[in-house]
C-alpha positions as a Markdown table, in Angstrom:
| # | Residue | x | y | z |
|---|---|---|---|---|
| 1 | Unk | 141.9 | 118.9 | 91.1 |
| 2 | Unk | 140.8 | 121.8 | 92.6 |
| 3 | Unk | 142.7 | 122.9 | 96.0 |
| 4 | Unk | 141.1 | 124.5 | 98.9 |
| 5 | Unk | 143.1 | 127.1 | 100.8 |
| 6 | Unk | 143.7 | 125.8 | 104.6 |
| 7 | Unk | 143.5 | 128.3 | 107.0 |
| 8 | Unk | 146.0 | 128.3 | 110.4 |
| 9 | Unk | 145.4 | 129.0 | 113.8 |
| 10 | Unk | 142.1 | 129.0 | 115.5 |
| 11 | Unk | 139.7 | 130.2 | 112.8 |
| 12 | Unk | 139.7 | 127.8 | 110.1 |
| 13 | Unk | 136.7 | 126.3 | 107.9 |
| 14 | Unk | 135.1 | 124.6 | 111.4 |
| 15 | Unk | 134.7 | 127.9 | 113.3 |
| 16 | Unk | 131.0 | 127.3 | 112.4 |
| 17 | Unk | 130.2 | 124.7 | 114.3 |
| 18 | Unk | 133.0 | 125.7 | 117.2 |
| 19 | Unk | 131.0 | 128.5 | 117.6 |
| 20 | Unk | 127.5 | 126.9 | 117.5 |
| 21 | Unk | 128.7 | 124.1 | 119.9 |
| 22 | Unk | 130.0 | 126.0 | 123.0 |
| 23 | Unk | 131.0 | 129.9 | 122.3 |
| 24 | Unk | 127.1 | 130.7 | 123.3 |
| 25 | Unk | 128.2 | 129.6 | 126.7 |
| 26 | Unk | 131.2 | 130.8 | 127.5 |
| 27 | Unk | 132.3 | 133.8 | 129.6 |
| 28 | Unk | 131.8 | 137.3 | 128.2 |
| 29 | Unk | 136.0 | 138.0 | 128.7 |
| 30 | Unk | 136.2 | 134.6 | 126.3 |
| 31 | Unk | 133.3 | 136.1 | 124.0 |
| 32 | Unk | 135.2 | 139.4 | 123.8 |
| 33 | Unk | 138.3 | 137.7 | 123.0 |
| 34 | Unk | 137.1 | 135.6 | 120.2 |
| 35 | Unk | 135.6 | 138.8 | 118.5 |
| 36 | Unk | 138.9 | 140.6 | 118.9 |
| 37 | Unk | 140.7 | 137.9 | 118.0 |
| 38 | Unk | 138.3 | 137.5 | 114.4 |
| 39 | Unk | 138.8 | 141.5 | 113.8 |
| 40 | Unk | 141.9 | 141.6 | 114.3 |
| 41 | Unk | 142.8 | 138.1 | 111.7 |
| 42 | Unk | 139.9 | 139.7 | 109.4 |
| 43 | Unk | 142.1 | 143.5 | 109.3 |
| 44 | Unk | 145.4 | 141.5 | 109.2 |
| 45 | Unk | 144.2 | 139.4 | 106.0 |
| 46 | Unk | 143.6 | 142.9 | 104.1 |
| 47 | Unk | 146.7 | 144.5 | 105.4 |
| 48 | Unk | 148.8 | 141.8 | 104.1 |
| 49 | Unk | 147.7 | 143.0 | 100.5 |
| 50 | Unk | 149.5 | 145.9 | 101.1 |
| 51 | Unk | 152.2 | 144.3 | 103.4 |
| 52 | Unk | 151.8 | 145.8 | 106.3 |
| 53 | Unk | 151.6 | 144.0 | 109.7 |
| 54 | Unk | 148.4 | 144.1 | 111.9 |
| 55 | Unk | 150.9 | 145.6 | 115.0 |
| 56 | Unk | 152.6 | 148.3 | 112.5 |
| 57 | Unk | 148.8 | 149.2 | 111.7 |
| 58 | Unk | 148.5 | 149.9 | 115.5 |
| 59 | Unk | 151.7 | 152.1 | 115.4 |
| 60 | Unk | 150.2 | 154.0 | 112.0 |
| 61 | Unk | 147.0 | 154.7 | 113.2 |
| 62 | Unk | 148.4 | 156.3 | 116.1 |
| 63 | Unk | 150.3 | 158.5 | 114.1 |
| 64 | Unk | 148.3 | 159.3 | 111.8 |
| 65 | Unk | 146.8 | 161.2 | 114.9 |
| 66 | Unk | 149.6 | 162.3 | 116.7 |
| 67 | Unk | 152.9 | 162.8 | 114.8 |
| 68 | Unk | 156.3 | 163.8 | 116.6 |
| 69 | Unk | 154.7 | 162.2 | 120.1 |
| 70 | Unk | 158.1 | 160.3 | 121.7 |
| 71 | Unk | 158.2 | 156.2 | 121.4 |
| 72 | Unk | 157.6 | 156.2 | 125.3 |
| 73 | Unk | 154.1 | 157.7 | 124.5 |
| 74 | Unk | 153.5 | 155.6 | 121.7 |
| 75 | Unk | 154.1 | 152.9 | 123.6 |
| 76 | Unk | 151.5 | 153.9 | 126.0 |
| 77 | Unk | 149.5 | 154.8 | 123.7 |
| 78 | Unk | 149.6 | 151.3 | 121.9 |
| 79 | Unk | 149.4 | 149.3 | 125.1 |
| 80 | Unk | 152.5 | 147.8 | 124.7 |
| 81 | Unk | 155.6 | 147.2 | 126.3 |
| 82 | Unk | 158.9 | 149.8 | 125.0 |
| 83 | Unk | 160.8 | 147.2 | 123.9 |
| 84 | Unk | 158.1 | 145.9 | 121.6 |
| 85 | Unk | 157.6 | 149.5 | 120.3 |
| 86 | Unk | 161.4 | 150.0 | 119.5 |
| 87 | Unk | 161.2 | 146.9 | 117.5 |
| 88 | Unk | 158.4 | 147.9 | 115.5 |
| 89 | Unk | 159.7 | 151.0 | 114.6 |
| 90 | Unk | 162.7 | 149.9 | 113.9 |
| 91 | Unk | 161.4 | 147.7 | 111.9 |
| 92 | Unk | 158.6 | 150.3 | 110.3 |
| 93 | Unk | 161.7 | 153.0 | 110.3 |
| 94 | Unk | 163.7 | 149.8 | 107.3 |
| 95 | Unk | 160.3 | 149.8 | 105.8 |
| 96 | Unk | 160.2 | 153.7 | 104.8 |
| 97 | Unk | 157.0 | 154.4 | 107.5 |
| 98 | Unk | 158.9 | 156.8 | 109.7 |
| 99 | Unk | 161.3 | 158.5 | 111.1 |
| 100 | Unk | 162.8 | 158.8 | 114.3 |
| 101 | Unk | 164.5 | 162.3 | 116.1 |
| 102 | Unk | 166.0 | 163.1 | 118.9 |
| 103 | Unk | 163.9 | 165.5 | 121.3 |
| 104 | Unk | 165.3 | 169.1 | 121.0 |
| 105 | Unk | 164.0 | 169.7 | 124.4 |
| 106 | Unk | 165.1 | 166.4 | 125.9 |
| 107 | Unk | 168.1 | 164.2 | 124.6 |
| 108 | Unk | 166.8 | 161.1 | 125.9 |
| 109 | Unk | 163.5 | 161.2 | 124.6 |
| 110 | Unk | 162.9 | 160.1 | 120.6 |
| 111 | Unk | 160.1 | 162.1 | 118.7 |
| 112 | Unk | 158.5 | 159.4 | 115.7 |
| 113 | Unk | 157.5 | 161.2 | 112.7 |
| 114 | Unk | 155.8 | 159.5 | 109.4 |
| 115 | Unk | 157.3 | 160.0 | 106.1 |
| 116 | Unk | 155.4 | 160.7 | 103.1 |
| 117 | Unk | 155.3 | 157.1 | 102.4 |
| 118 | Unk | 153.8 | 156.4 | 106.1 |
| 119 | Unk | 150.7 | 158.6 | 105.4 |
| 120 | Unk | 149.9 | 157.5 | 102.2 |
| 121 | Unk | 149.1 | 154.4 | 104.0 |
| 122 | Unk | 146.2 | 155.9 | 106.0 |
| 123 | Unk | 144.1 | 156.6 | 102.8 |
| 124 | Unk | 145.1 | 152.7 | 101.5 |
| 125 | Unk | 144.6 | 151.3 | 105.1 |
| 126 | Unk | 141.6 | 153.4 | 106.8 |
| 127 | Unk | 139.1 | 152.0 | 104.3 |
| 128 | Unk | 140.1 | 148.0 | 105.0 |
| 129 | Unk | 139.6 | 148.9 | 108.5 |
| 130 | Unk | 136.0 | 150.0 | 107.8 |
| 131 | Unk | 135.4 | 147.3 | 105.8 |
| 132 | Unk | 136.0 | 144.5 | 108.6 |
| 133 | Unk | 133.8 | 147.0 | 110.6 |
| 134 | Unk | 130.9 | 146.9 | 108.0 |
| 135 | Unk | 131.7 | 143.1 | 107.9 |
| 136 | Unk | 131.5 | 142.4 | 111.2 |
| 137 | Unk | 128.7 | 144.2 | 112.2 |
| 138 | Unk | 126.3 | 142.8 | 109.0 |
| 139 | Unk | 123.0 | 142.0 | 110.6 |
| 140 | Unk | 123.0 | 143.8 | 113.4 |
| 141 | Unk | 120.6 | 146.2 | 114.3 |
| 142 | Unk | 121.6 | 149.9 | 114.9 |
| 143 | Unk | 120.2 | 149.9 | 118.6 |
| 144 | Unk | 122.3 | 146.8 | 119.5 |
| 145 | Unk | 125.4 | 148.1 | 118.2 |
| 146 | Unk | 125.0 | 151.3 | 120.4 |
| 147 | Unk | 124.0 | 149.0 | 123.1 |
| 148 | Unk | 126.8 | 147.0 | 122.7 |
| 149 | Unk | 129.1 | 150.2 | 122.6 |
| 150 | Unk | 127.8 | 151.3 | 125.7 |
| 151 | Unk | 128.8 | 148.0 | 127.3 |
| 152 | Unk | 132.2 | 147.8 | 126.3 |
| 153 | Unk | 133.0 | 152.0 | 127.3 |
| 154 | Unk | 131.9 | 151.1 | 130.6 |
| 155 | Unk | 133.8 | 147.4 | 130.7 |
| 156 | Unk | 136.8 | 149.1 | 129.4 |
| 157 | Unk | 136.4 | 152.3 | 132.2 |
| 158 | Unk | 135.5 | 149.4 | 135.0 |
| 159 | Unk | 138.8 | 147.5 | 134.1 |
| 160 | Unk | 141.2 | 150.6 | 133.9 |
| 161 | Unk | 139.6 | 151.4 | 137.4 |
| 162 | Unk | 140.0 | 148.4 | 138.5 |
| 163 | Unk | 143.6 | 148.3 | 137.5 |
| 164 | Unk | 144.5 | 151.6 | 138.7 |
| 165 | Unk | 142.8 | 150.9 | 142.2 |
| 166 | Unk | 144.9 | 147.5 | 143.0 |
| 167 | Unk | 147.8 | 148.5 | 141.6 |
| 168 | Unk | 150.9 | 147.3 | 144.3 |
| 169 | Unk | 154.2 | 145.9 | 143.9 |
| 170 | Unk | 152.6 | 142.2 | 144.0 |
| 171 | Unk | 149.6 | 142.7 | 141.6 |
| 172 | Unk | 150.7 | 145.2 | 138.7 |
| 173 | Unk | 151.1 | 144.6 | 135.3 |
| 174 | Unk | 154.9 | 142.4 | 134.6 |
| 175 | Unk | 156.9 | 143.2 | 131.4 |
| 176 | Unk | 157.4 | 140.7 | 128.7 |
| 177 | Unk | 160.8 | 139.6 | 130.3 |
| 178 | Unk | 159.6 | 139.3 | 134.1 |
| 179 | Unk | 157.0 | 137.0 | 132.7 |
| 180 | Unk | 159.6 | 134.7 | 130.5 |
| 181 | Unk | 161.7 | 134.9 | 134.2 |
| 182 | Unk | 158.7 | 133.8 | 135.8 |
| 183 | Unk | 157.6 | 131.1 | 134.0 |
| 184 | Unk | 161.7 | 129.4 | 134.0 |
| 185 | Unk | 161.0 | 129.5 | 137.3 |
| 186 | Unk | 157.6 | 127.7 | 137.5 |
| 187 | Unk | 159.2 | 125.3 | 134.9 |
| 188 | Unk | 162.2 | 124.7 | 137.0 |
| 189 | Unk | 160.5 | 124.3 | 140.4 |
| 190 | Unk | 158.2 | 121.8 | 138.5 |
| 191 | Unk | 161.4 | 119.7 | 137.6 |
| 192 | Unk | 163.0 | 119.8 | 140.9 |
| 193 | Unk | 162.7 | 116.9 | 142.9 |
């Protein structure tokens, strides 16, 4: 008997008809996230070949343009919280990737350098990355894609304006934590009687 591979999360074998029987109507955020979302799984299924994670890829390619930049950059950089970057390269660091060094010029600050094993990866890695590209884009004609380009710079420059404009101690961006503190609170008020 011949068995079919299941697939988990939201993309499985019925994305097809998901995607013909709503996704044409939804919101252009939603639309953007489901294309993100299917880049991102189709990258992460061809860096687990070579067992790398699909966040540790965000940390690499980084590096791979900017060695010896401090985690606090990297984490900028990446767009994500510290915490979540001294994980990964922790993590990445146990792995052979990197390395990590104090700042000469600053004690506090740590420099991340790749090892010779961390940029070998880019010539493995670069091309699966291309490939989802070439994947994803099959079909679709070259004045649409630099139409589409030209709408996501300007989405991306609107939102960071956006951000940067209404920035205030009530509407900013929470860490990881705040938002778990949050929520216990939302959950708790929700019990209360």
């Amino acid at each position: 008997m011949k068995q079919t591979r299941r697939s988990s999360g939201p993309f499985n074998p019925n994305i097809r008809s998901r995607l013909h029987n709503g996704a044409r109507e939804e919101r252009f955020a939603h639309l953007v996230k489901l294309a993100a979302r299917g880049l991102a799984r189709s990258l992460q299924m061809r860096l687990t070949e070579h067992a790398v994670s699909y966040g540790h890829w965000t940390f690499l390619r980084i590096l791979w343009e900017a060695e010896g930049i401090t985690q606090r950059e990297l984490s900028l950089r990446a767009g994500v919280m510290e915490p979540t970057t001294f994980s990964a390269l922790k993590a990445m660091a146990e792995r052979g990737y990197l390395t990590r060094r104090r700042n000469p010029q600053s004690r506090k600050e740590m420099q991340v350098f790749l090892t010779p094993q961390g940029r070998a990866l880019q010539a493995k890695l670069v091309p699966l990355a291309q490939d989802v590209n070439d994947v994803a884009l099959r079909g679709v004609a070259a004045a649409d894609i630099a139409a589409t380009r030209r709408t996501l710079l300007a989405l991306i420059e609107n939102l960071v304006a956006d951000e940067v404009a209404s920035l205030t101690p009530s509407r900013r961006m929470p860490s990881t934590r705040e938002l778990s503190r949050l929520a216990h609170r939302a959950r708790a008020g929700r019990r209360a009687p």
